[in-house]
RODO-2510 file (C-alpha; in nm, 4 decimals, decimal comma):
residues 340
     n   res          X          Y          Z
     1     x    10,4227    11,6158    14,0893
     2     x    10,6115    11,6567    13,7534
     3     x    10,8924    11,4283    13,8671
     4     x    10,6241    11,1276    13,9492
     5     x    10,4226    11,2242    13,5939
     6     x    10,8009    11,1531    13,4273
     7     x    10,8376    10,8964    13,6314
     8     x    10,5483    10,7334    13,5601
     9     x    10,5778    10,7987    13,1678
    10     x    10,9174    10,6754    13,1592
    11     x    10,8130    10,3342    13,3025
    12     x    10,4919    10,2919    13,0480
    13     x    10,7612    10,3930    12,7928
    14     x    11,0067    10,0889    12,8817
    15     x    10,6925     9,8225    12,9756
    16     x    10,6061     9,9071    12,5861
    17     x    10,9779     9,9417    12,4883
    18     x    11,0408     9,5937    12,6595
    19     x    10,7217     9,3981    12,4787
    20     x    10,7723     9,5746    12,1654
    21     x    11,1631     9,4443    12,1668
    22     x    11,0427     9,0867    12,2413
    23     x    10,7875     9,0917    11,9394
    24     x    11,0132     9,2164    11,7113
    25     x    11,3229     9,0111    11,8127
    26     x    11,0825     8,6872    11,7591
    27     x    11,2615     8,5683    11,4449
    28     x    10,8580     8,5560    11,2731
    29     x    10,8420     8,9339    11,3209
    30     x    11,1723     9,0241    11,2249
    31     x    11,1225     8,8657    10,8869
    32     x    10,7595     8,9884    10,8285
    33     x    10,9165     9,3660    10,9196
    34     x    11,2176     9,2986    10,7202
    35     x    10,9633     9,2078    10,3879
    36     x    10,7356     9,4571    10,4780
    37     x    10,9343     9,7501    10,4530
    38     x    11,1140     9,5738    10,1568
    39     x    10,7651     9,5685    10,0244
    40     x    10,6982     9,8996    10,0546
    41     x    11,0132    10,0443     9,9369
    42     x    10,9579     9,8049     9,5877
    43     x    10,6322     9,9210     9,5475
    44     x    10,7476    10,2888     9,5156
    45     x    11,0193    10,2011     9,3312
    46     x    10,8201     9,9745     9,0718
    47     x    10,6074    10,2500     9,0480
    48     x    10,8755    10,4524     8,9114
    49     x    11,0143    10,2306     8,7292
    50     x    10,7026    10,1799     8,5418
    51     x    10,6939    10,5885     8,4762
    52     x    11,0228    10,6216     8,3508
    53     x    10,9609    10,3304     8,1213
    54     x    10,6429    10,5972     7,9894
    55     x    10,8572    10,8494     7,9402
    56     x    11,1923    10,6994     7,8225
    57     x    11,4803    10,6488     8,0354
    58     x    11,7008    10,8572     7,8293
    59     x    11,4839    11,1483     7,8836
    60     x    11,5604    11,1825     8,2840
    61     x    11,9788    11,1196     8,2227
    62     x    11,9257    11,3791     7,9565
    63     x    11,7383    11,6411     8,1823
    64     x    11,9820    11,6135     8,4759
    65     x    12,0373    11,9322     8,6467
    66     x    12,3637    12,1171     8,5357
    67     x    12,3630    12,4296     8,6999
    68     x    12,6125    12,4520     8,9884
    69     x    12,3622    12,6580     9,1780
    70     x    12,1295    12,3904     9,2484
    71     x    12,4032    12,1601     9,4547
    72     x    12,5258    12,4732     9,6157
    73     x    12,1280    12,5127     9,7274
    74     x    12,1213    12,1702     9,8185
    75     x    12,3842    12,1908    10,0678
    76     x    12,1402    12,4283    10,2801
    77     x    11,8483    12,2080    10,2295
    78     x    12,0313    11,9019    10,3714
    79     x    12,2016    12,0634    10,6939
    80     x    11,9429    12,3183    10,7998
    81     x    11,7511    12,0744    10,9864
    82     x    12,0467    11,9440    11,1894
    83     x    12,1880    12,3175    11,2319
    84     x    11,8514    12,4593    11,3271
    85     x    11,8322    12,1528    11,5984
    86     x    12,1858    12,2437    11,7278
    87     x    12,0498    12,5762    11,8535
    88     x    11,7609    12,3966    11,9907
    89     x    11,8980    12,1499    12,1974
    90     x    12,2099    12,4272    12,3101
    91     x    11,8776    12,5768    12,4474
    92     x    11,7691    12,2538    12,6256
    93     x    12,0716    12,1364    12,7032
    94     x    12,3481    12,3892    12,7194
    95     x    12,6058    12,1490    12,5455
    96     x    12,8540    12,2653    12,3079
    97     x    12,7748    12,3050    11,9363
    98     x    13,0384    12,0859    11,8561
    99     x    12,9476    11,8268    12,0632
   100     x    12,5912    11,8192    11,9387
   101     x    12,6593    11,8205    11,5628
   102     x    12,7318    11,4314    11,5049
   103     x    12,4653    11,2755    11,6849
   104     x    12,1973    11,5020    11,5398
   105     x    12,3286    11,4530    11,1904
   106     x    12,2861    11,0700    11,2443
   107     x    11,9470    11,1465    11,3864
   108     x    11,8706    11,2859    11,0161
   109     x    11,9784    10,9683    10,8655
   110     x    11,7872    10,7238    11,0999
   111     x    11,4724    10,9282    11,0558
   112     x    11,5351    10,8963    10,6645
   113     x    11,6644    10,5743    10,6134
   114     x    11,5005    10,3658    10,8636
   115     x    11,2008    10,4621    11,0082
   116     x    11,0299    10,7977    11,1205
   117     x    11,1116    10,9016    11,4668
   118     x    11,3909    10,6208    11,5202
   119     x    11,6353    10,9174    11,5255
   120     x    11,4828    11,0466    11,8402
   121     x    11,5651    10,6900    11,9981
   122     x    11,8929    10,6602    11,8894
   123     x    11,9081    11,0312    12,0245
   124     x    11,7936    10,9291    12,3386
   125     x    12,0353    10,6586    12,3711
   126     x    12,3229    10,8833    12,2807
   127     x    12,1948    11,1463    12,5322
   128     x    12,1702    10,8717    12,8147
   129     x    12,5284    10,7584    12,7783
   130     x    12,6747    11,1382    12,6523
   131     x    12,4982    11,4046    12,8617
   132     x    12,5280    11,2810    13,2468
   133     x    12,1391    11,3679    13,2927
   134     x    11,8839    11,1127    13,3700
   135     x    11,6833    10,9253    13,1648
   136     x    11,3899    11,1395    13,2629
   137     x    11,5474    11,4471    13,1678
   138     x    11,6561    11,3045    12,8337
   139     x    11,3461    11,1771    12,7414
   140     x    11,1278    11,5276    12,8468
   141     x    11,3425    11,6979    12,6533
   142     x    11,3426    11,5415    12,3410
   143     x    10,9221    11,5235    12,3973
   144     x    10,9628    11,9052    12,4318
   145     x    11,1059    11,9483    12,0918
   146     x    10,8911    11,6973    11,9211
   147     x    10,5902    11,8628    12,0700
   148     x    10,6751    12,2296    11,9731
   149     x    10,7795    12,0578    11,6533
   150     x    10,4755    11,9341    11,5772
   151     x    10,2401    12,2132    11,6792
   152     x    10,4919    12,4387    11,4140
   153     x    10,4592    12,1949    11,1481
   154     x    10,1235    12,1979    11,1284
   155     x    10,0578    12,5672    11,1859
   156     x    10,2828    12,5930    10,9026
   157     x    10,0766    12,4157    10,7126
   158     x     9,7874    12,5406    10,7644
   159     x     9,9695    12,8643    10,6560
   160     x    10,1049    12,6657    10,3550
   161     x     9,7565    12,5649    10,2321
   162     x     9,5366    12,9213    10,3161
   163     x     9,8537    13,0918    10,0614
   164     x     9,8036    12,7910     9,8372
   165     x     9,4270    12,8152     9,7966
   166     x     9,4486    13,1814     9,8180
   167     x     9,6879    13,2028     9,5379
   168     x     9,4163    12,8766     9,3954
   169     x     9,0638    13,0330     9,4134
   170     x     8,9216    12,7238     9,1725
   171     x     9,0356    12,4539     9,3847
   172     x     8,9850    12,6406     9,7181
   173     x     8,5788    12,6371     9,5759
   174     x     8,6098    12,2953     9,4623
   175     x     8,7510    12,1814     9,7486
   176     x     8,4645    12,3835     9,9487
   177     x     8,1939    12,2458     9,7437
   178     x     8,2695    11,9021     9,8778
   179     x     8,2431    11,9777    10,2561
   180     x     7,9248    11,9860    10,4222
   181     x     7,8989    12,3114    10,6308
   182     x     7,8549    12,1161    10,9711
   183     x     8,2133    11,9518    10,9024
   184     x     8,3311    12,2945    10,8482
   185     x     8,1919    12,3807    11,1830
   186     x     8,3219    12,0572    11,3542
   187     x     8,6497    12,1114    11,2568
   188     x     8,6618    12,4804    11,3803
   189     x     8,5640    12,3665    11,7272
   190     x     8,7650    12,0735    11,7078
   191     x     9,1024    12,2852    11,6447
   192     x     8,9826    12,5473    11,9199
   193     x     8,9462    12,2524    12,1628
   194     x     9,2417    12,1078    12,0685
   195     x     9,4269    12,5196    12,0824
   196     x     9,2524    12,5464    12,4921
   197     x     9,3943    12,1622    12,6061
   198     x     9,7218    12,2410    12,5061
   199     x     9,6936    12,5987    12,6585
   200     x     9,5602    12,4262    12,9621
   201     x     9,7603    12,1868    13,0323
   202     x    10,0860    12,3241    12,8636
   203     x    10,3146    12,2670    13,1827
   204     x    10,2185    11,9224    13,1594
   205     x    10,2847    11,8755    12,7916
   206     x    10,5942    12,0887    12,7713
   207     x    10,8192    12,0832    13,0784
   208     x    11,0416    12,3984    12,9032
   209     x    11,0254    12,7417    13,0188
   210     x    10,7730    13,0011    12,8526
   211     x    11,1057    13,1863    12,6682
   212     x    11,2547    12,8806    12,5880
   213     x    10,9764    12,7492    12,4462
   214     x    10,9136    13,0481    12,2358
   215     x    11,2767    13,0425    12,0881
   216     x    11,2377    12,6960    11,9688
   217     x    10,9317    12,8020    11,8352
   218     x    11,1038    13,0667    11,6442
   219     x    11,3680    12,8246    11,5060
   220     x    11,1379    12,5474    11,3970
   221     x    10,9360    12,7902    11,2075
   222     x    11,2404    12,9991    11,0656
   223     x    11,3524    12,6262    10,9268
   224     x    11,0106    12,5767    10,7657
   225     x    11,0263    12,9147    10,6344
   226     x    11,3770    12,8455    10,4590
   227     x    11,3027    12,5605    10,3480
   228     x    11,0567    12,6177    10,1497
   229     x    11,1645    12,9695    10,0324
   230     x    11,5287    12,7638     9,9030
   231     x    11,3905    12,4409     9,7909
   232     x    11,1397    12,6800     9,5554
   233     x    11,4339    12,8678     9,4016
   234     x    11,6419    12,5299     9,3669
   235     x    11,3559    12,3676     9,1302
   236     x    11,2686    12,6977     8,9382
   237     x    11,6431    12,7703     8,8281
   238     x    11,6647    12,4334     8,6372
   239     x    11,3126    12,4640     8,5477
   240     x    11,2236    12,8483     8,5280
   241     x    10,9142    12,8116     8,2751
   242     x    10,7295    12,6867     8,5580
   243     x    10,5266    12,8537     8,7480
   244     x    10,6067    12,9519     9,0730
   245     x    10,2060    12,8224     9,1697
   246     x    10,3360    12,4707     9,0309
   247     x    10,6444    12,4334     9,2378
   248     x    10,3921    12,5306     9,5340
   249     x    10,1674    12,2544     9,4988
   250     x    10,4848    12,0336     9,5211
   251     x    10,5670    12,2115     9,8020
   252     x    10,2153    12,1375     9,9714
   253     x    10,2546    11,8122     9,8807
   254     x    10,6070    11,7377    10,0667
   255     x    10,4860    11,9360    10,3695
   256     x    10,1907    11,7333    10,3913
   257     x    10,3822    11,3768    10,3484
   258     x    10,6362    11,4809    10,6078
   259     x    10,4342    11,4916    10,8909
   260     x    10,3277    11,0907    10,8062
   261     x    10,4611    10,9486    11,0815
   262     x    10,6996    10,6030    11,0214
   263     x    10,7112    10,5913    10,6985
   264     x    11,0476    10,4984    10,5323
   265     x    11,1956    10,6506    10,2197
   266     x    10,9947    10,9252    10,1725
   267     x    11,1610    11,0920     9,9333
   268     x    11,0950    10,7881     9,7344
   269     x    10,7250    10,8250     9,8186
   270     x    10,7117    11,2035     9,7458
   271     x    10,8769    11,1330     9,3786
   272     x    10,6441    10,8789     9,2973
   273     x    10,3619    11,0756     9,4107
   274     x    10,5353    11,3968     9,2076
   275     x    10,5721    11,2294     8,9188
   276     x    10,1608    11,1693     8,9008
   277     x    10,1058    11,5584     9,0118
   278     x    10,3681    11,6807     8,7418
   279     x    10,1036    11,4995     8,4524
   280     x     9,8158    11,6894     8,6168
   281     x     9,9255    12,0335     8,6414
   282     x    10,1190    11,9695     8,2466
   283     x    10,4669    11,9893     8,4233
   284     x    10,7632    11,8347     8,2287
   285     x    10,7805    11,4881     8,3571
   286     x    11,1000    11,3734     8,2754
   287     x    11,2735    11,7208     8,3817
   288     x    11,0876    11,6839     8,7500
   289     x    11,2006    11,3538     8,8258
   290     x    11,5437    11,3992     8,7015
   291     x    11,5612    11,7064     8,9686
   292     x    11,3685    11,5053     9,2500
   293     x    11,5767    11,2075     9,2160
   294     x    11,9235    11,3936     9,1799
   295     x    11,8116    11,5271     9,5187
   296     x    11,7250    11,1697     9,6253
   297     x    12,0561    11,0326     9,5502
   298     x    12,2370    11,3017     9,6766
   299     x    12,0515    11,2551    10,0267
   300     x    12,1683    10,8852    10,0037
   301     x    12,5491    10,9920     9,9203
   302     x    12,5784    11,2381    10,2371
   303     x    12,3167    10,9874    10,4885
   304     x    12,6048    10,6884    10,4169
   305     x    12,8974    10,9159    10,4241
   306     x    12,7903    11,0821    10,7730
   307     x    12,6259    10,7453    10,9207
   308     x    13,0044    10,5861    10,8407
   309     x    13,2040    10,8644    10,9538
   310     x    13,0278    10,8274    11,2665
   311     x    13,0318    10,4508    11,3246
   312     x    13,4024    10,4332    11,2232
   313     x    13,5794    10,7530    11,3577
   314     x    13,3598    10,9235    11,5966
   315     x    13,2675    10,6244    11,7634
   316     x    13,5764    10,4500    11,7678
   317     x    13,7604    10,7846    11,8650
   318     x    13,5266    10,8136    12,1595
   319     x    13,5876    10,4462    12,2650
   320     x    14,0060    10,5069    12,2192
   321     x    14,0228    10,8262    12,4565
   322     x    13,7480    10,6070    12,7361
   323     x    14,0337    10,3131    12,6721
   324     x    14,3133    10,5808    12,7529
   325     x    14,1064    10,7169    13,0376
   326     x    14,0854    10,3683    13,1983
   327     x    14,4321    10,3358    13,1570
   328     x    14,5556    10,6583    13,3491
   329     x    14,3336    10,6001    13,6260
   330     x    14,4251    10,2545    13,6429
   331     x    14,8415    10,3627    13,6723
   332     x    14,7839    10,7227    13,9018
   333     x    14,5436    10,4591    14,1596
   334     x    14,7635    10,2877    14,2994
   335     x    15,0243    10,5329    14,3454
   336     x    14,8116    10,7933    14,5194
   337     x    14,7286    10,4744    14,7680
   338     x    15,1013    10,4109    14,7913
   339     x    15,1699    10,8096    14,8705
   340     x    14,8669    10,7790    15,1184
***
């Protein structure tokens, strides 16, 4: 019954695959996408643009981080999603760490650079042609992930923002005040609806084992839990005045914009938005955004470094030992059918 469930999915997954190719390969689409997303990404940037021209360019080049701690701590923060997902999918898929490394790295960069979730597809693509499993298997497992992914991330968040209001009684009751009671109620029954379905129906949802399930669990929220512990420290040692409450609400704020779904460059968006937050809570603008954007630029050094190191040596290293492959068994052939 699972088999013809997968089955089924997988073929409503390539119908829409198929029609959504043939709209965006229409050359109309692909230049309304292509100014779109160039739209987007000018908008964020004239919007900082338009900041720094507030608070003086000088003053960001002048409040560049130069503590060698904070690239040490940004080393972490890059690779920990990658690592964490190596242990995952050794889980899932009981491939070599090695073997998984690349491919999940350039996952990182499509998800970053292009568009949200278009690492999972180029992930599903490389575990088609890589893995010797079918495209069912593939495709369940990387839904497996995504799902227990998702169900962390926002139990994390919900963590995230009871500590943040706890820790922020005034806004907590200001934030109370403008909620009707019923929606309070609604949303209570809503999440324990939601909480029973996936209970329910949880073989359905995710195909992985109970213990399996749990470890990735574990990981996903031991990632969250670094993350946020690390990227804390890395802000407050350049900027230790600040409250640790401040660097929280920017926190909140990055947690909440990373679980927008296909939405490009959004460290870009999270600066822009940080850069408004850090004149509300009296936060030294021009210090922020220098530390946000070194990050930024740093992301953009390592995503083209890894996504070329891939294209020209991995790849091309792959397609050498195939050629040398096809060359053996094209010379040992025909002499085992002339010793036959």
């Amino acid at each position: 019954m699972d088999q013809n469930i997968y089955s089924d999915y997988l073929r409503s997954i390539n119908r829409i695959r198929d029609r959504w190719l043939s709209i965006i390969h229409a050359p109309r689409a692909k230049t309304v996408l292509k100014w779109t997303r160039r739209g987007f990404v000018a908008a964020i940037l004239g919007y900082m643009i338009y900041h720094f021209f507030q608070i003086g360019w000088e003053n960001p080049w002048n409040s560049l981080p130069v503590r060698p701690l904070f690239y040490i701590l940004y080393l972490p923060l890059f690779f920990i999603l990658p690592i964490s997902e190596i242990f995952i999918y050794k889980i899932i898929w009981s491939v070599p760490y090695n073997k998984l490394l690349p491919p999940l790295l350039v996952k990182k960069v499509y998800n970053n650079e292009v568009l949200g979730y278009s690492g999972e597809v180029f992930l599903y693509w490389w575990g088609r042609s890589e893995l010797g499993k079918s495209n069912i298997d593939v495709m369940r497992s990387i839904k497996d992930n995504n799902v227990i992914s998702v169900i962390v991330s926002t139990l994390f968040t919900l963590i995230i923002l009871f500590i943040f209001f706890e820790t922020n009684p005034t806004v907590f009751s200001r934030w109370m005040h403008k909620i009707p009671d019923s929606q309070v109620y609604y949303i209570v029954i809503l999440v324990a609806v939601i909480t029973g379905l996936i209970i329910k129906f949880k073989r359905y949802i995710i195909s992985l084992s109970l213990i399996s399930s749990l470890e990735i669990f574990g990981i996903h929220f031991l990632r969250h839990v670094l993350v946020v512990v690390i990227q804390i420290y890395q802000w407050h040692i350049i900027l230790p005045e600040i409250s640790y409450h401040i660097w929280f609400t920017f926190v909140v704020a990055q947690i909440l914009l990373a679980m927008l779904p296909f939405v490009p460059n959004k460290d870009l968006l999270f600066i822009s938005i940080s850069i408004s937050m850090s004149t509300v809570l009296e936060a030294p603008l021009a210090a922020v955004a220098a530390i946000l954007l070194v990050n930024s630029v740093c992301d953009r050094v390592l995503h083209l470094s890894i996504y070329s190191y891939y294209e020209f040596i991995v790849r091309r290293r792959k397609n050498f030992a195939d050629f040398q492959t096809a060359e053996i068994g094209a010379t040992v052939t025909p002499q085992l059918n002339t010793d036959m």
